[in-house]
C-alpha positions as CSV (number, residue, x, y, z in Angstrom):
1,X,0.0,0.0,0.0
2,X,1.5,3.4,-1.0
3,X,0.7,6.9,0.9
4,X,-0.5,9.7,-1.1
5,X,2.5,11.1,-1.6
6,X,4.5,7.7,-2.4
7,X,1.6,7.0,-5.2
8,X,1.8,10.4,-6.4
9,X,5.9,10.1,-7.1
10,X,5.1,6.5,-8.4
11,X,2.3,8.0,-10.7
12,X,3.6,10.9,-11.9
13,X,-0.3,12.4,-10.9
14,X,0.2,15.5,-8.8
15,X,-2.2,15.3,-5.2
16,X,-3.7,17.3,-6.2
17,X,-4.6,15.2,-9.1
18,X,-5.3,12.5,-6.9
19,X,-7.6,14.5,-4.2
20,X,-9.8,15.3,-7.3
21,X,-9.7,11.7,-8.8
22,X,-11.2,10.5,-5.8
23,X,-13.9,13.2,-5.2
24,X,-15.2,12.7,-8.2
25,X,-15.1,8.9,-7.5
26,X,-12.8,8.3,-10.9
27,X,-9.8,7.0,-9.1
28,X,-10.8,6.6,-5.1
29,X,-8.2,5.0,-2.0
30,X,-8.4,1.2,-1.1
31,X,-8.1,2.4,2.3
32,X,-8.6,5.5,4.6
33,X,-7.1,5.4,7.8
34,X,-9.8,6.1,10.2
35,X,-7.6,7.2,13.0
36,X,-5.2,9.6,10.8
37,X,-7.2,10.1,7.5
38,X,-4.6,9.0,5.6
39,X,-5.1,7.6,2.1
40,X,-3.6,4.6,0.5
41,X,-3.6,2.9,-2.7
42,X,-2.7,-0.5,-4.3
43,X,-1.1,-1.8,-7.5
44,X,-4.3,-2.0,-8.6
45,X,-4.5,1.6,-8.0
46,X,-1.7,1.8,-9.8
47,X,-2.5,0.4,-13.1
48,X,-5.5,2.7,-13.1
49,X,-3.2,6.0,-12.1
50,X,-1.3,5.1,-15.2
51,X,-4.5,4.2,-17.8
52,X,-5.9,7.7,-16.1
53,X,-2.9,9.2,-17.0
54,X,-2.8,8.1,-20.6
55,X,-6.3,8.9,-21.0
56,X,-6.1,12.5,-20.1
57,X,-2.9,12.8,-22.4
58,X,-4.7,12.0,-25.2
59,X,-7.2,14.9,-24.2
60,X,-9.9,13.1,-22.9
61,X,-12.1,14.8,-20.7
62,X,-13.2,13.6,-16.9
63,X,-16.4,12.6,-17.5
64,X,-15.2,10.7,-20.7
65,X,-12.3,9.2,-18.6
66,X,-15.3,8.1,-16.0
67,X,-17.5,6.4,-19.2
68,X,-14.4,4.5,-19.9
69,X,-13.9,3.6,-16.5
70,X,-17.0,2.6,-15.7
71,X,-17.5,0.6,-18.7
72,X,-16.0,-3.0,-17.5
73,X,-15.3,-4.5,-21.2
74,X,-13.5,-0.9,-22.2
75,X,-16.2,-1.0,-25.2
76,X,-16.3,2.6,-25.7
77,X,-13.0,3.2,-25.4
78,X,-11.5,2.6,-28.9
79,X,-14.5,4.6,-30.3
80,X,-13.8,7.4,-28.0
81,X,-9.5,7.2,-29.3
82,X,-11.0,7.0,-32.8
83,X,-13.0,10.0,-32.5
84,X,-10.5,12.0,-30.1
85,X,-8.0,11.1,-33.2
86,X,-10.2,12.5,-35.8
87,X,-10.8,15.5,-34.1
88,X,-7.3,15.8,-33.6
89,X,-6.7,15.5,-37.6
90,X,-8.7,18.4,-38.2
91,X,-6.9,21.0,-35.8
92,X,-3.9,19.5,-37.4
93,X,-5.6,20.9,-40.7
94,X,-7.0,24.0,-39.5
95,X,-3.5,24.7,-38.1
96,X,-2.3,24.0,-40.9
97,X,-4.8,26.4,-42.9
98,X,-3.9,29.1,-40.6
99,X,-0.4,28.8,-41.3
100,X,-0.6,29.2,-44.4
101,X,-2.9,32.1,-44.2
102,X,-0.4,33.7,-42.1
103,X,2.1,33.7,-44.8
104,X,0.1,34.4,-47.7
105,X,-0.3,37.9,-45.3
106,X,3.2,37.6,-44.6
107,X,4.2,37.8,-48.6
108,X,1.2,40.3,-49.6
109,X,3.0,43.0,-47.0
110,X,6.3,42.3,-48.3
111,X,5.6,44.0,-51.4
112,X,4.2,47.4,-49.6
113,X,7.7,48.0,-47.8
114,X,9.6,48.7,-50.9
């Protein structure tokens, strides 16, 4: 069993992180302490930190982390990467467009200098 602040270091999740997790019951202690309040997690805990982790890396939101949490077969969870990817691809493209815009501006100015 691991502290808060031995899972954290372990995890690479802030406390903070953590403290929130488990208030809004997406990633909650094995065991509270009753005499000192202290928290504790598992490896099991563990494995979860670091799905959590991944899952907010790729930009998913909390409540979309809790749908793929509480979803026991992880159905949902390749159709949520697929469309979190797609969505992706097109800020990729409007980035792109924007870019391109910016230097279309970029070359129409050069010519006014002169």
């Amino acid at each position: 069993m691991y502290k808060v602040s031995e899972f954290s270091a372990l995890t690479g999740l802030s406390k903070e992180t953590l403290r929130y997790y488990a208030q809004v019951e997406l990633l909650e202690p094995v065991f509270i302490d009753p005499s000192n309040q202290y928290r504790y997690y598992d490896d099991g805990s563990y494995l979860l930190a670091l799905l959590l982790g991944k899952l907010r890396g790729f930009g998913l939101t909390i409540q979309e982390m809790k749908t793929v949490m509480n979803d026991q077969s992880f159905a949902n969870l390749e159709k949520l990467l697929l469309e979190k990817k797609k969505n992706i691809e097109v800020e990729i493209e409007e980035l792109r467009d924007k870019i391109a815009d910016i230097d279309k501006f970029i070359e129409s100015g050069k010519g006014t200098d002169e």
